[in-house]
C-alpha positions in Angstrom: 61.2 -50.9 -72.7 60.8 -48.7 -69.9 62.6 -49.8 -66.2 60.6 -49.2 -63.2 60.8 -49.9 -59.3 58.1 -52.5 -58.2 56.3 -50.5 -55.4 52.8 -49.7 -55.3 51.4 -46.8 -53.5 50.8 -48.8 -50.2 54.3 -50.2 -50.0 55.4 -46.2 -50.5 53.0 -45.4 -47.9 54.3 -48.3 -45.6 58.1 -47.4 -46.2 57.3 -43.9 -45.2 55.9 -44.7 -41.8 58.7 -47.2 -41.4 61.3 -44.3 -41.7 59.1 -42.1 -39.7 59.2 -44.7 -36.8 62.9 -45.2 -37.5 63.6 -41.5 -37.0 61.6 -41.3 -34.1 63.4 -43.7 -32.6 66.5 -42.5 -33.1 65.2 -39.1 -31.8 63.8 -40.5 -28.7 67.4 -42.5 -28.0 69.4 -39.3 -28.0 70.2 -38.1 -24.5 69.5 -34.5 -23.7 72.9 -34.6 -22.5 74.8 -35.1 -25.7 72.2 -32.9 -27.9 74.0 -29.3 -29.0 73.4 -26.3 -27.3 74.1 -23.9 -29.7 72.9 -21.0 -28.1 74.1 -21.9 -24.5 77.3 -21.2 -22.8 80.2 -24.3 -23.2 81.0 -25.2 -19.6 84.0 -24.6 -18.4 86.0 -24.8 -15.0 87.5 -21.7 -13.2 90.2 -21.1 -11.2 89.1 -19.9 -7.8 92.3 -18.2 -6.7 92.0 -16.2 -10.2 88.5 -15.5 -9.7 89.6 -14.1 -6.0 92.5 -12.3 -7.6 89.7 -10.0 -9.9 88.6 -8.9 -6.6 91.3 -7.8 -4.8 90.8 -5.1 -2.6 87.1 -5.3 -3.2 84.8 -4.3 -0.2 82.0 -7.1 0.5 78.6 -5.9 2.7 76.8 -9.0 3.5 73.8 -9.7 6.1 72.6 -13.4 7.5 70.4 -14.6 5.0 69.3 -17.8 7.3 70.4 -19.3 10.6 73.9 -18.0 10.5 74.5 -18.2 7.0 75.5 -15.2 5.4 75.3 -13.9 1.6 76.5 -10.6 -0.3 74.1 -8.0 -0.6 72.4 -7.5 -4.0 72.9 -3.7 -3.4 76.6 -4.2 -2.8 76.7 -6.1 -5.9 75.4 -3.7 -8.4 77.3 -0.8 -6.9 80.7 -2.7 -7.4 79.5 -3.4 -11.7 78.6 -0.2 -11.6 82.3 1.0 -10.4 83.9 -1.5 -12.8 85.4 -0.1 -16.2 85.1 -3.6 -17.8 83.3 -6.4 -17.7 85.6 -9.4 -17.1 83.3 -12.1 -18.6 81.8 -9.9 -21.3 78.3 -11.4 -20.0 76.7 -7.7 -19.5 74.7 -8.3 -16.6 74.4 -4.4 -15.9 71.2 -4.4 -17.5 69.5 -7.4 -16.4 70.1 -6.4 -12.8 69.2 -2.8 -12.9 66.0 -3.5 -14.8 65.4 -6.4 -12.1 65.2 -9.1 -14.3 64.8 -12.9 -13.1 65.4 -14.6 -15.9 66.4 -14.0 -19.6 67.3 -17.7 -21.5 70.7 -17.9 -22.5 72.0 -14.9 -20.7 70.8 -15.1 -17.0 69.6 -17.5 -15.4 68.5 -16.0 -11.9 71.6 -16.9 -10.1 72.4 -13.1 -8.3 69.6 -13.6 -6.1 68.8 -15.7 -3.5 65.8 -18.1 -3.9 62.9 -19.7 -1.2 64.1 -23.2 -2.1 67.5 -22.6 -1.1 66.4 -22.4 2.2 64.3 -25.4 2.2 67.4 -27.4 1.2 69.2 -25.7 4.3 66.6 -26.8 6.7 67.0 -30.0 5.2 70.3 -30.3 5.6 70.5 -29.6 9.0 67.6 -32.5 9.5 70.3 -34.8 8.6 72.3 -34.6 11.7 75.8 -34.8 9.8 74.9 -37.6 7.2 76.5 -35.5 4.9 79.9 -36.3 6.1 79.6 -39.3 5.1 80.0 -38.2 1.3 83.6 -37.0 0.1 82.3 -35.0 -2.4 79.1 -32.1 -2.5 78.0 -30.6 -5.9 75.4 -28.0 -5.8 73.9 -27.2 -9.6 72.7 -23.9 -10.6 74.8 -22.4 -7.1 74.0 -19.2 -7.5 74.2 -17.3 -4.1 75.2 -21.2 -2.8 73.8 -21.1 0.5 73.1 -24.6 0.7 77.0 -25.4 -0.1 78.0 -22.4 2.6 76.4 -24.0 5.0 77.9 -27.6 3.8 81.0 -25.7 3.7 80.9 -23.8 7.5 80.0 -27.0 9.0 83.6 -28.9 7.8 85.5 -25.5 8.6 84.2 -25.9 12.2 84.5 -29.9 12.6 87.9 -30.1 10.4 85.8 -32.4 7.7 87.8 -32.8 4.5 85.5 -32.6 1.5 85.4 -31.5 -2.1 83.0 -28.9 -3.3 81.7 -28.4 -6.7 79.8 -25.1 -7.2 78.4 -24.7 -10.5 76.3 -21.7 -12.4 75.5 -20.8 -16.0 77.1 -17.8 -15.6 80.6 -16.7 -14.7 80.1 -13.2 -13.3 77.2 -14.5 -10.7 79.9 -17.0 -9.5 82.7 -14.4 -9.5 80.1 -11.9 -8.0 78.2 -13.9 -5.2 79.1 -17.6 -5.2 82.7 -17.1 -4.5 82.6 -13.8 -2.8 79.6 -16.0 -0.3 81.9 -18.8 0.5 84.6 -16.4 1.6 82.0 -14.0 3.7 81.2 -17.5 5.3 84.5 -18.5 5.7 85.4 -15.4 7.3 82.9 -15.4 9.7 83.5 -18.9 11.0 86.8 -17.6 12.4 87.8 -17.0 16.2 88.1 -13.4 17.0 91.7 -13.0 17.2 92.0 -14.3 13.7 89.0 -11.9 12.2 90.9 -8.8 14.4 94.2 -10.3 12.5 92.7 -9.7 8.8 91.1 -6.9 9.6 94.4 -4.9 9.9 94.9 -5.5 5.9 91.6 -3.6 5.2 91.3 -0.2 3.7 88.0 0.0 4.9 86.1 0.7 8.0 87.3 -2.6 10.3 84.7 -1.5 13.1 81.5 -2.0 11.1 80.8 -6.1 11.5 78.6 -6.4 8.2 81.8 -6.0 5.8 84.8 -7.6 5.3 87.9 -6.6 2.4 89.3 -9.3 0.0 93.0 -8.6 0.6 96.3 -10.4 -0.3 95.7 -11.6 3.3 92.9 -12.9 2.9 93.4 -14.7 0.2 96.6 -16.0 1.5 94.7 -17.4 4.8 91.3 -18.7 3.0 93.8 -20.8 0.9 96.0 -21.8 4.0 92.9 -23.2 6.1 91.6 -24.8 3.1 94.6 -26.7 3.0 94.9 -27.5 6.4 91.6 -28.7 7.0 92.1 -30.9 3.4 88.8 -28.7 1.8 89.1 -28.4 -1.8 87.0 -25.9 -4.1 86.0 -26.7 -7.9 84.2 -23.6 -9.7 81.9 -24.8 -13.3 80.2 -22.6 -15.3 78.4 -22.9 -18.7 75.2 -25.3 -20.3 74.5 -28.6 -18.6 75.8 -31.5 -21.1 78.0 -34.4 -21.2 81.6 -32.1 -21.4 79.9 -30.5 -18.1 79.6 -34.1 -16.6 83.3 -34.6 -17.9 84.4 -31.7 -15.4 83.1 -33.6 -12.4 85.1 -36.5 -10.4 82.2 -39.7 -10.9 84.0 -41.8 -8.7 83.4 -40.2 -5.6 80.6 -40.9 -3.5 78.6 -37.5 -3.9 75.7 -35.4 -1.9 74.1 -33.3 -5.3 71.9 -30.5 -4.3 70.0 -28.1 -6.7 67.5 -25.8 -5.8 65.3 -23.9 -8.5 66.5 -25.7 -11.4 63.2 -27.4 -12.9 61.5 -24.2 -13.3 60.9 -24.5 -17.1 59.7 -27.6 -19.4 62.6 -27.2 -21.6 65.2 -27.7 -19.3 63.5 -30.7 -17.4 65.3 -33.1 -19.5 68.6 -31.9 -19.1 68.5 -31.6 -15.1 66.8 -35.0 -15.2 69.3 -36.7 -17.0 72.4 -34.9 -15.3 70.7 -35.7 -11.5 70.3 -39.4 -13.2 74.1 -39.6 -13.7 75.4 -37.9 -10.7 73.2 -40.5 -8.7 74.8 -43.2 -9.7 77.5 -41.7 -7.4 75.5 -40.9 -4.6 72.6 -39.2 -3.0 70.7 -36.1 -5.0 68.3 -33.4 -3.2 66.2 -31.0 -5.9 64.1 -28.0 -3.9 61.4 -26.8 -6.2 58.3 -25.3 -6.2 55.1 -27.1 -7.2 54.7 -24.6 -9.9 56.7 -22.3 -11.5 54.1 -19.3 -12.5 54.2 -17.8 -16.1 57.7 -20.4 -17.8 55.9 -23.4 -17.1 57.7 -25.7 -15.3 56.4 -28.3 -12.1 57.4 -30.9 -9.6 54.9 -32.9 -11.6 56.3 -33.2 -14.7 59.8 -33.6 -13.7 58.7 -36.5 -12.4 57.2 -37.7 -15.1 60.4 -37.3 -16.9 61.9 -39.2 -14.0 59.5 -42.2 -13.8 59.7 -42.6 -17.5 63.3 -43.0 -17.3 63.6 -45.1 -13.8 60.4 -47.7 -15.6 61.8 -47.8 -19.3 65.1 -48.1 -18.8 65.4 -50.1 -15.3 67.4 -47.5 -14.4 67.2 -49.0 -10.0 66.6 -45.5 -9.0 64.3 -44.7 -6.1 63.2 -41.0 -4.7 60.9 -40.0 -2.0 58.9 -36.7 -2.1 58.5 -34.6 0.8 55.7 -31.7 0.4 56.6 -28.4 2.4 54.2 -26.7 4.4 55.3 -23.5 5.8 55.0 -20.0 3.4 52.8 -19.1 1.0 53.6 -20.6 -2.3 53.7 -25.1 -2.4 57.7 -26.3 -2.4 59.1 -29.9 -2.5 61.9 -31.7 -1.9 62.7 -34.6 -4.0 65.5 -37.2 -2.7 67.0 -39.5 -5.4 69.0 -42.4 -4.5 70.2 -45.3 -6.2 
């Protein structure tokens, strides 16, 4: 006598949907954070007196990008890969830059130049009338060109404010090329005279012109003295956003996260969602963004639809306030998460 399993088509049909709903569900628990990113770049945390040592004796043109904060010129930048026999990183970003690209996934992701939104979070911050000191820690995702944490950074050079700065980027070349190379031009300028006449006698180049400045032994020597002294510390990430990028980060200080252009694509929603979720739960977090991002799909809208799912169905206890910008052509806003 033949054997045979009991089931009739409905309880087939009914054991299939169970298993689809069971896999949904364990889809829908995953965090974006601790998904694989096989195509991205592993994060990873840089030495900043290395990166400085790759560009020794390297001549930096810079110009004031907004209200006294200064940035490397794009120009300057592409003449200096141009000069270079070998790509440190292996990243290859001669192309991208001389064909003008903004964006290409996985390879670039924008941070050379220097964005609208950037600025909004400067005008921000200096609406805060020194909150920010009130943090021991500032993280700024996606850097890029970092004006945001350069001005952070001037303002405790000038008032003697110990803080820790994290600067992070998806690529190591835009950090060695004009996040580190900013902080220094920044630095640099925030100096009396006497001290600016001082390094200036280490340069090879033109010490007259005003607009440049050499990274020299000197220089590096002094940026790393007044750091000290003024009890400022520096911590360069690259790489994907995930959880070993999280692991790179010090939780347990209270925190002022800022990000600027970040939510400009659907896919990556998630991922900034759920990293500004866990970096909140440390402090404050400021995203800059425009209402729409034009031709990849991203919006202020549906990152906070994202966000509101996660606050309601999880209780998370977070709270933000959004603040519409008025001024320029194109619609901007400034989220403020807090827990």
């Amino acid at each position: 006598m033949g054997f045979s399993f009991a089931f009739d088509d409905e309880d087939i049909e009914n054991e299939d949907k169970g298993n689809q709903k069971q896999q949904n569900s364990t889809e829908q628990v995953i965090n974006p954070l601790d998904k694989t990113h096989d195509q991205g770049i592993e994060a990873s945390s840089l030495n900043l007196k290395e990166i400085l040592e790759t560009l020794l004796d390297v001549p930096l043109t810079f110009s004031e990008a907004f209200s006294k904060i200064y940035k490397r010129e794009l120009f300057d930048v592409k003449h200096q890969l141009m000069l270079e026999d070998d790509n440190i990183y292996n990243e290859n970003l001669e192309d991208t830059l001389m064909g003008n690209d903004d964006l290409k996934k996985y390879i670039y992701e924008g941070g050379l130049k220097t964005w609208e939104c950037s600025v909004d979070l400067i005008i921000h911050l200096q609406s805060l009338s020194g909150e920010f000191f009130e943090v021991s820690q500032i993280i700024e995702l996606g850097s890029g060109t970092s004006l945001p944490s350069c001005f952070l950074f001037k303002e405790c050079l000038t008032q003697s404010r110990p803080m820790r700065f994290v600067l992070s980027d998806y690529n190591k070349s835009v950090l060695r090329l004009v996040t580190v190379p900013n902080l220094v031009i920044n630095w640099f300028t925030s100096l009396d005279l006497e001290s600016k006449q001082e390094l200036k006698k280490s340069f090879k180049i033109n010490a007259d012109i005003d607009a440049e400045l050499q990274i020299t032994r000197e220089l590096i020597d002094k940026f790393f003295e007044d750091l000290d002294k003024k009890s400022i510390e520096v911590q360069i990430l690259s790489g994907s956003w995930g959880r070993d990028f999280l692991n790179y980060i010090d939780v347990s200080r209270k925190s002022l996260t800022l990000t600027s252009e970040t939510i400009y694509s659907p896919d990556i929603v998630p991922t900034i969602s759920e990293i500004l979720i866990e970096l909140s739960k440390s402090g404050k977090c400021v995203v800059a963004a425009k209402d729409i991002y034009f031709g990849v799909g991203g919006t202020v809208l549906g990152f906070l639809e994202y966000l509101n799912g996660r606050i309601n169905n999880d209780k998370l206890g977070l709270k933000y306030e959004l603040k519409r910008i008025a001024t320029g052509g194109l619609n901007r806003s400034l989220i403020t998460i807090t827990n």
